[in-house]
C-alpha positions in Angstrom: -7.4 -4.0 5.5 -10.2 -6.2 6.3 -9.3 -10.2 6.7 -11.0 -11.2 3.4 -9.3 -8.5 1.6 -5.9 -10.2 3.2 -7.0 -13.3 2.2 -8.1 -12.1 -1.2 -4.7 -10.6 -2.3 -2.6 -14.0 -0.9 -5.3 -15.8 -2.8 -4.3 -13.1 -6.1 -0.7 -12.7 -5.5 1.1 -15.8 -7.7 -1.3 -14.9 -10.3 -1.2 -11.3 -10.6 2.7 -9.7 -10.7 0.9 -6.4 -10.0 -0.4 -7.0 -7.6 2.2 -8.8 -6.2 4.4 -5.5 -6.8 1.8 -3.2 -5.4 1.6 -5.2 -1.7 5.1 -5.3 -1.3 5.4 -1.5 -2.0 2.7 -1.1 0.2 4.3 -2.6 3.4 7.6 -0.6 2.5 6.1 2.8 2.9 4.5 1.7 5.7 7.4 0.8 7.7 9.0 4.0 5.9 6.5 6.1 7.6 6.8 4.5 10.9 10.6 4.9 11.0 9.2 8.8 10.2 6.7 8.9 13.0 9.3 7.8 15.4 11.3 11.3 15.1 10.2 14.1 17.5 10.8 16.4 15.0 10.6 16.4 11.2 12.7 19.0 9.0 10.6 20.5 5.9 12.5 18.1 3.6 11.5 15.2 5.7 7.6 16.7 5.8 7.6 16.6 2.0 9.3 13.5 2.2 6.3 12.1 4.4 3.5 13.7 2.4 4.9 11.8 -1.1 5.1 8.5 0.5 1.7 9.0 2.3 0.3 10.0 -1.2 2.3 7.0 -3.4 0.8 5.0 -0.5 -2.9 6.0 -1.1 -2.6 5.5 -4.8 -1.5 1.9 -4.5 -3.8 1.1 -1.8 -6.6 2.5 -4.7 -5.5 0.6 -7.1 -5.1 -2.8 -4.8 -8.9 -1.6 -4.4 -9.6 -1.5 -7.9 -8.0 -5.0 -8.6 -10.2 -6.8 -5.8 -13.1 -4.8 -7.1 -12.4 -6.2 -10.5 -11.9 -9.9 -9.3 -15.2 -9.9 -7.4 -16.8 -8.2 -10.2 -15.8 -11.4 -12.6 -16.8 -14.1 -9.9 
């Protein structure tokens, strides 16, 4: 995430509970998949699990996306 963006989204944050919601998730699967990457060896149910959090992850960096685009858009 690019320092603007950072600074954006603390700028954001009291104002918009969403948003708010969709950092903190973000930073959870995050550390969720670096306790994941740490493991030599992942068992299919832990493959899955990686591929769900890595797609949850991508959806609510898109929408983060999509509420800064909106923001700037209004400015």
């Amino acid at each position: 995430m690019e320092k603007r963006d950072e600074e954006l989204i603390e700028r954001l944050i009291p104002d918009n509970k969403e948003l708010g919601r969709l950092v903190a998730e973000h930073k959870e699967f995050e550390s969720q998949l670096d306790e994941l990457k740490k493991r030599l060896y992942l068992s299919d149910e832990e493959n899955r699990e990686k591929k769900r959090i890595q797609k949850l992850k991508l959806a609510g960096r898109d929408r983060i996306e999509q509420i800064l685009r909106d923001f700037r858009d209004k400015r």
